[in-house]
Structures are given as structure tokens and as C-alpha cells.
N, C-alpha and C positions, 0 to 999 in steps of 0.2 A: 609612705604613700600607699593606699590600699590600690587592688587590682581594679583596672578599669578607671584610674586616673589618669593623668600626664598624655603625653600628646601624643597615642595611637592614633592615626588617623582614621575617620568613622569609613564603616562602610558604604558602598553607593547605593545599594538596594538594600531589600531583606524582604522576608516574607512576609513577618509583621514583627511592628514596632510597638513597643509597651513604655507610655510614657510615666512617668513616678518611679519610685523607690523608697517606697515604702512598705510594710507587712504587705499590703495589697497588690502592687505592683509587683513585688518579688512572688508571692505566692499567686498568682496567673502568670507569670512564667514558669514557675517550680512544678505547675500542672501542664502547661501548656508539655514545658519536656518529657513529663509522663506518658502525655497522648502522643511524643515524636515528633513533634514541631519541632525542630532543630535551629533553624533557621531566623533566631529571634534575637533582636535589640533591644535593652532598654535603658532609658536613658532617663536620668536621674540632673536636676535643675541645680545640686550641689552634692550633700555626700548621703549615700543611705538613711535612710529613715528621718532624713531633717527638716520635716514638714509637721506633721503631726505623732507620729508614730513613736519618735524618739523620748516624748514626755506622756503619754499613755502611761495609764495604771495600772495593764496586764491583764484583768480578770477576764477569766475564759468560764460564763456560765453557760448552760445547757438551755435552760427554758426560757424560749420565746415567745411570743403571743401569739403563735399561729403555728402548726401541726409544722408545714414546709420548713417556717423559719427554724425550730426549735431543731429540725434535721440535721442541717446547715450548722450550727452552734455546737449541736455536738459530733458531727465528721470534723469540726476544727478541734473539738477538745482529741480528741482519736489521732487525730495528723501529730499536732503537738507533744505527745507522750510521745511515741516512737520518733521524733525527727533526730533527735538526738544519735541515736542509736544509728539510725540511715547515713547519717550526712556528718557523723563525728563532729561536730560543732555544738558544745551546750547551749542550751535552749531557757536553762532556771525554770521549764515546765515543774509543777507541783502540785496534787492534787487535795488539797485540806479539806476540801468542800466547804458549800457556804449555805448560809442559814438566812429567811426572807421572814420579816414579821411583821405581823397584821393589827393596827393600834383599832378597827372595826371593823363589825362582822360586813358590811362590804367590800372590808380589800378581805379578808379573808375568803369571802366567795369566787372572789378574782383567783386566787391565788390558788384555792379548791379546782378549781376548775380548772387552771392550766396546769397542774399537777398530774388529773383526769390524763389532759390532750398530753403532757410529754411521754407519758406512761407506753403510748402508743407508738411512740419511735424507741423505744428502749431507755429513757432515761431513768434514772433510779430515784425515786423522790420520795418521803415522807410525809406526814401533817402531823404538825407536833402540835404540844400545849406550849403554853408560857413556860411551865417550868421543866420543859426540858428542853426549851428554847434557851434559856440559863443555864443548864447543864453542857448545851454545847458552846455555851458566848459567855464565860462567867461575869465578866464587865457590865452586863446587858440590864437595864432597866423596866422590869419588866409590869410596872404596875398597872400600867392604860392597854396591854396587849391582851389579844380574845386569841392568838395562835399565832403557827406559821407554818412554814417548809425548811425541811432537811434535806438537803440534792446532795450524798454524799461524794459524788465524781465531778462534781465542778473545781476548776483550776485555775491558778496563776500562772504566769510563763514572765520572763522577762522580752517586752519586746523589742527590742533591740539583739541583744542574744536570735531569737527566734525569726528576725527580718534577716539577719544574716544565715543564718541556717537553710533558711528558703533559698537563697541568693546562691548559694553554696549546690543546693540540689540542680538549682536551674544552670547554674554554669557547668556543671558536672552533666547537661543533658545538651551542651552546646548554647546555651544563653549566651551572649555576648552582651556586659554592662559597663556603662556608661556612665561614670559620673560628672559632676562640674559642667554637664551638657544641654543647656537649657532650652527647649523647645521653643520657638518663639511663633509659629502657627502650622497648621492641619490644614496640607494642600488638597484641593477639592478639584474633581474633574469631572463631567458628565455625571455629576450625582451622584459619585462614588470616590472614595478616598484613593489618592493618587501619591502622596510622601508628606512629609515633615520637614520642616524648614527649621533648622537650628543653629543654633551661635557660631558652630564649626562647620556645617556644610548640612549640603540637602541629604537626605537619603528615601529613595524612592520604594514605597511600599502598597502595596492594595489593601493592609489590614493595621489600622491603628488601635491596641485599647489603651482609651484614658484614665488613668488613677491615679489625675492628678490631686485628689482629695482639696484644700479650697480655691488653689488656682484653673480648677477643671472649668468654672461657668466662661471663666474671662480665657483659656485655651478656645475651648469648642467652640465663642463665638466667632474666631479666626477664620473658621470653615464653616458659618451659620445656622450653628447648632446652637439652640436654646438649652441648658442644665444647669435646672435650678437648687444652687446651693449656695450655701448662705454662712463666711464662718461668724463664731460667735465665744465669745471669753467662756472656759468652763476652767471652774478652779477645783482646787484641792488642799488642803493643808498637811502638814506633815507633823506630830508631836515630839517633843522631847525624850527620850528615852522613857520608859515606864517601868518602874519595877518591876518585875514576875511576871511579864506579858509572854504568853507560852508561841514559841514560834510556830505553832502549829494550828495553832487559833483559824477559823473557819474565816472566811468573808463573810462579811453582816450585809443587809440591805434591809433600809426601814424606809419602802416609800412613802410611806405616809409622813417620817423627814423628812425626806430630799436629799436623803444621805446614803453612802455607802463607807463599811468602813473594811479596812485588812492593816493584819502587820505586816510590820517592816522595818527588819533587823532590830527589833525592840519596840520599835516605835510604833504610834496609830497611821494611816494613811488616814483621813476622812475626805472623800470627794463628792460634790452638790450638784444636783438635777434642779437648782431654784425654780419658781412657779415663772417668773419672768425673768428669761434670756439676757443676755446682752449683745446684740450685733455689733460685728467689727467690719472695719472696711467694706459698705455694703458696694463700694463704687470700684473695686477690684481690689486684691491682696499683693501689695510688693514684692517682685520677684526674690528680693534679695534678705523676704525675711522667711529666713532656717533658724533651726534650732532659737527661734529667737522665742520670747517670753514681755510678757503685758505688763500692768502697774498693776499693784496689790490693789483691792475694794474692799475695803472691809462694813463702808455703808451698804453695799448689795448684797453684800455675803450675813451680813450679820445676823440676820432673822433665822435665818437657816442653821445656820452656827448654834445658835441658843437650842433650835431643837434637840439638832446632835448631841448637845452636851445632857439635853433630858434623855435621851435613848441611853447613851453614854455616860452618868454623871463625872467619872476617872477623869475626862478631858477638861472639864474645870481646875481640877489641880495639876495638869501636863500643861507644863510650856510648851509652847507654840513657835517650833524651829523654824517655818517657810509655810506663806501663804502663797503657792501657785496657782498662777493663769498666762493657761497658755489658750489659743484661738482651734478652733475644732470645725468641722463641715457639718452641716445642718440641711436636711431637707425640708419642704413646705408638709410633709405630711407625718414626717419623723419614720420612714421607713427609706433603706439606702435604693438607688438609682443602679442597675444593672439594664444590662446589653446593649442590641444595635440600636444605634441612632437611626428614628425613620425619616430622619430626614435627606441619610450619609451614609450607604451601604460602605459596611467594611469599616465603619467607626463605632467600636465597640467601648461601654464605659463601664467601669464600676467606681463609685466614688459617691460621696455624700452618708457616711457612714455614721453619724449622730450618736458618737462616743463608745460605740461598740464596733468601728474596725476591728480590734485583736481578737475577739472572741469572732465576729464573722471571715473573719479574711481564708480562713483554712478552706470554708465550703463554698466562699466565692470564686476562690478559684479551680478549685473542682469542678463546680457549674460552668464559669464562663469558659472554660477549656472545652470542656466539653459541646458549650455551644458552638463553638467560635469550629472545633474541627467534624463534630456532625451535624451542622446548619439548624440544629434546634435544643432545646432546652432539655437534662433529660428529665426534669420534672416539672411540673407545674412553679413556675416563678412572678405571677402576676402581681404577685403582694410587692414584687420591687421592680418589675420591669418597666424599665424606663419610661417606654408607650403609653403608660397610663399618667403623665406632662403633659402638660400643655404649655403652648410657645410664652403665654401669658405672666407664665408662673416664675420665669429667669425673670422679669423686670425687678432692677434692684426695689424699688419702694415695696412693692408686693414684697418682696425677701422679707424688708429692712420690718414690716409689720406680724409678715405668719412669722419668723424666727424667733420673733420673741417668745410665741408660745409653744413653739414645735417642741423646744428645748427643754420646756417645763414638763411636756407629757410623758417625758422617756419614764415619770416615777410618774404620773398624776392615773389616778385609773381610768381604765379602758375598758370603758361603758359600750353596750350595745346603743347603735343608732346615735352614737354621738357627734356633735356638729361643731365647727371651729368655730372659734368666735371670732376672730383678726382677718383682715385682711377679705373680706368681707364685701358684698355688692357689685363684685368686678363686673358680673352680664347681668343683667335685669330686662325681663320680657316686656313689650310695652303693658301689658295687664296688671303689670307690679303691683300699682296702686290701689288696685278695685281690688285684686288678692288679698292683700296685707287689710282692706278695711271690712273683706269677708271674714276677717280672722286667721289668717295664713300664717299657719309657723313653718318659717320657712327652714329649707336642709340646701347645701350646694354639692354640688353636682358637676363637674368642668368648669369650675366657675359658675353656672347658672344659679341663679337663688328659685330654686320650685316649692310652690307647698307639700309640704308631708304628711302633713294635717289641720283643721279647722277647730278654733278653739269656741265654744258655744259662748254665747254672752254671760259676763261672768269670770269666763277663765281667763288666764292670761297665756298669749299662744309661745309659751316657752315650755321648751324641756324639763321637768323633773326626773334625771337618769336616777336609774336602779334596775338591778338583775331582776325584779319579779316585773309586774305588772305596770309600767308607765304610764305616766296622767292622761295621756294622752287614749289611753285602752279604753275607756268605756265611751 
């Protein structure tokens, strides 16, 4: 029986309570300890990491889409190499690096360019050709590619290994955790959080963070907090042993398939970004499913599949050991939910992490630590701060529509001025009409649908995205 099972009775206060146990969960207390919070619970709905976290694929990339994020991405790759070392607990951290390839010259300009921006946080990155894109992926199929990226200090971690590691530093800073303790709501007082109500008893706190990753939307409404996330099936397959596959082999990424690929112990991992999602339980997630696991699709999976096998051709002749899908947290805009609820002083969240908790979780909980104990952010965080929700956006049908494509865009490129297509018309001004028949291509905005632009007679008032000059310029 691990620590923090069997029937310690909980305590009656604390100063603040962290609900999950997960990478996420553990790592906002493993920081919180650093800053000398002492004084902290958390409590875990069954055993460590058996929510999401437990069937995660590990990759720890560096480059993000955004200057801030890509920071964040790599203080988690930095945390991960030394936790080992700190906290005597191996971690399976390993840094192979990984290689991103461009099948046209507009992902390749994506890809330029956020090469550009990581360069600027210290990240190490190259732009290769094709064929030295093959030199470091020998598998690699390289006959449709115009380039890529070499990021030589991107990492794998084992995360499970590395949720415990965390767990280890926080209890070793006075964490007290909690397993098999399932939260059942977030007591609310005077507009400020007042305790937790759980299976075994209350325990009274003025500081809650939630990381309950997909049971967070259905906690927070306990305490009438809107947090919209949304899980959704993301699979992965695993091959059959492969002759001569070199354990040292890079992670691939080919978004323009929808794939990622890494070894493992011989084998391929291949994991899929499909273009459409699939929502799960958009009407709440069963408490009682941990470590639990979906039915194989292989009708949804299979387009995507076919690509990976052109990026890859080896995996047409690898048997196909385990098709996995396990359910993941999804936000409406594909970027994860951090801090105070403004609705709930002293309810602090991190969760809705869109397949990259392991790689975020290091510099989330550096940040929210650091919020949480000097009342402000210490960088710029707007790209995830919660505040920029709207109460609208937790309504499961709105979920059950953007989710579908939230999902898709984690590989789909990220155009300037680009506008969601789902989910779609929630606020309309009464002008709507006369707008849209003056030619209105519309963009949203909190919901609102506003014109952006007017298409002259002739055009059609839709987007054509591209990096140079859009239809819309003259």
C-alpha cells in the first residue's frame, strides 16, 4: 500500500488544498514547497497519476507557439533532467531530441519562425533539409518534404516515474497526500473559497488549486465556477518489435500527418492529432473511471494511419501490438486554463492541458506557485489565464461542437488572424443581418460574431490564411 493510503484520518484545515494527482497536481505542490508552503493537502480521487497522466506519451518538447509558452516548456525540460538527481527517485528523463518536418513551404514557414521565437528563450534549434532530416530519422520518408527542425534538447521522461518524483519533493517540503480521497465539491463563502467536502471528511481551507484535468468542469460547478473542458478519445498505437530500430532514435513530428512518432523499447510509439476529435462524456466524466481505457476506432483512426504509414513506410510491414485510447482534457481554444477563478477568490486552477500536460506541468507549477504565494503572475500568462473564459463556453453542447476541432489544431497550422469554425453564432448583434448582406466576414470575439472585413462584390467574405498577404489586403 503506497503512502498516503489506508485510513490516516484527514486533517481539519490546511492552508491550501490541491485537488488531483497527477504530473500536475504533484508538480504545484513540489513548487508550492520550494516557495515554503508547508502546509498543504492533496488529495487524489484514487491512486497517483490515474486520470490521465498514467497513459501519457512522455514527450517533453521545448517549442511552443508563443515566446511565454515555449519558456514554460523548456523550465519543465530543466526541472526533469535534474529531478532525479534531487529527489532520488528515477524519472526515465532522456534527451534524444526530436526532429518536426514540413510536407510545404507553409508549414515550413511556421516552423521558421517559431524556431526564430524559441531561439530567444535559449532553445537550441536548427532548420534542416530533407536529407538531413533522414540522417537523423533513418525510417523517414522523405520524398513530399521541403524541410524541418532539429531541437536537439527535447526529452522523453517516463510519466509516471516523474509524477512520483514530484510527489516525493512535495512530501519531503511537508506535502501531505492523499489518496483514494475523492472531492465531492468546493465549499463557497462570501465569494471566497471556504473548504472541500470529501468522502472522509471536510477539511477547511481559504486556498483551493484544481488539477482535476477532465473532472475539473463537473468539480468547479460544485462552487459555481464555469471551466470549460471537454475530454475527448486521443489514441495512439504501439508496433511490434522492429528490427534495428536504434534506441536512440529522435521523436518525429509530421503535422501535416497528424502524427507523432518515438521508440519504445524497440518498438514505434505513433500518436494522432486527427483533423476531427472525438468527445467523450460531454455530460460529466465518471468518478470511478482511473486508469481506465476506451474501445479501439479504427474507422476514425484510419485516414490518419495511412498517412503515418507514407511518412513512415516500416510500419506497413510492423505488426500492430495495441491500438490505444485513452480520454484527455480539451479546451475551447486549445490552450491550457491557469489561475484564480474570477468568479472564487482562492480557487486557483490549472487543468485542461490538450495532450501536453507532461511537457507543461514543470513550468505550471512554477508559475502558479509563485502566483498563488506573491498574489501575481511572475510573467506575462495571458495566453492561458483562465479570465480570458467566458461563463458560455463550460455549456457542455458548445464543448461537445469546439472539441471537435480544438483537438485537431494541436498539428493543424497556426495561421495569423485565424477564426474557428464550430461552435459558432453564440452572440449576434441585432445588425447581424444588414452586416453579413454588406458583405461581413465575420471573426468572434467572446463569443460575438463582428465584421473584420467587407468582401467587395465578387469576393466571397471568407478567409484565404497565409503568412504573406491575405485576400482580404487589398
Amino acid at each position: 500500500m503506497s503512502a498516503g493510503a489506508g485510513p490516516r484520518p484527514l486533517p481539519d484545515q490546511a492552508e491550501l488544498v490541491v485537488i488531483g494527482g497527477g504530473i500536475i497536481g504533484c508538480s504545484v505542490a513540489y513548487h508550492l514547497a520550494k516557495r515554503g508552503v508547508s502546509d498543504v493537502v492533496l488529495l487524489e480521487q484514487a491512486s497517483l497519476t490515474g486520470g490521465t497522466t498514467w497513459h501519457a506519451a512522455g514527450l517533453v518538447a521545448q517549442l511552443r507557439a508563443t515566446h511565454n509558452m515555449t519558456r514554460l516548456a523548456r523550465y519543465s525540460a530543466e526541472l526533469y533532467a535534474t529531478l532525479e538527481a534531487e529527489t532520488g527517485r528515477a524519472t526515465g528523463y532522456r534527451a534524444p531530441g526530436s526532429v518536426l518536418v514540413a510536407s510545404d513551404h507553409d508549414r515550413m514557414e511556421e516552423l521558421a519562425r517559431g524556431a526564430s521565437m524559441a531561439r530567444t528563450v535559449g532553445v537550441e534549434v536548427e532548420v534542416i533539409t530533407p536529407e538531413r532530416a533522414v540522417q537523423l530519422w533513418p525510417l523517414l520518408n522523405t520524398d513530399d518534404l521541403v524541410g524541418g527542425l532539429w531541437l536537439p534538447h527535447d526529452g522523453l521522461t517516463s510519466p509516471v516515474d516523474t509524477t512520483m518524483a514530484l510527489a516525493a519533493g512535495a512530501k519531503a517540503g511537508g506535502t501531505r497526500v492523499y489518496e483514494r480521497t475523492r472531492v465531492k465539491r468546493v465549499v463557497a463563502e462570501g465569494g471566497r473559497v471556504a473548504g472541500v467536502v470529501t468522502e472522509r471528511g471536510v477539511i477547511e481551507t481559504e486556498r483551493v488549486v484544481l488539477c482535476g484535468g477532465m473532472w475539473s468542469r463537473q468539480l468547479a460547478a460544485t462552487a459555481g465556477v464555469p471551466i470549460p473542458v471537454q475530454a475527448c478519445e486521443h489514441f495512439y498505437l504501439v508496433t511490434e518489435p522492429i528490427a534495428g530500430l536504434d534506441p536512440s532514435l529522435p521523436i518525429l513530428r509530421d503535422p501535416g500527418g497528424y502524427a507523432y512518432f518515438k521508440e519504445e523499447t524497440g518498438k514505434l510509439l505513433v500518436g494522432f492529432f486527427e483533423p476531427e476529435g472525438k468527445p467523450w462524456m460531454v455530460d460529466g466524466v465518471p468518478n470511478d473511471f482511473t486508469f481506465g481505457r476506451l474501445a479501439e476506432d479504427w474507422d476514425h483512426i484510419g485516414p490518419v494511419f495511412e498517412r503515418a504509414v507514407h511518412r513512415v513506410p516500416a510500419l506497413a510491414e510492423a505488426g500492430i501490438q495495441l491500438l490505444f485510447n485513452g480520454p484527455e482534457s480539451f479546451t475551447p481554444d486549445g490552450r491550457y486554463l491557469l489561475g484564480e477563478a474570477p468568479e472564487l477568490a482562492g480557487l486557483f486552477v490549472a487543468t485542461g492541458f490538450n495532450s501536453i500536460g507532461i511537457q507543461s506541468a514543470g513550468g505550471v507549477g512554477w508559475v502558479l506557485a509563485d502566483w498563488i504565494v506573491d498574489g501575481h503572475p511572475p510573467m506575462d500568462l495571458w495566453d492561458v489565464d483562465l479570465r480570458r473564459m467566458l461563463p458560455f463556453q463550460a455549456d457542455p453542447e458548445y464543448l461537445r461542437a469546439r472539441a471537435t476541432e480544438s483537438l485537431g489544431l494541436l498539428y493543424a497550422m497556426h495561421w495569423p488572424f485565424f477564426q474557428y469554425e464550430s461552435a459558432r453564432g453564440i452572440r449576434r448583434s441585432p445588425l447581424h443581418d444588414r452586416l453579413e448582406k454588406a458583405g461581413a466576414c465575420f471573426g468572434e470575439v467572446a463569443g460575438y460574431e463582428r465584421p473584420n472585413w467587407y468582401a467587395p462584390p465578387g469576393v466571397e467574405p471568407r478567409y484565404e490564411y497565409s503568412y504573406g498577404r491575405q485576400n482580404w489586403f487589398e
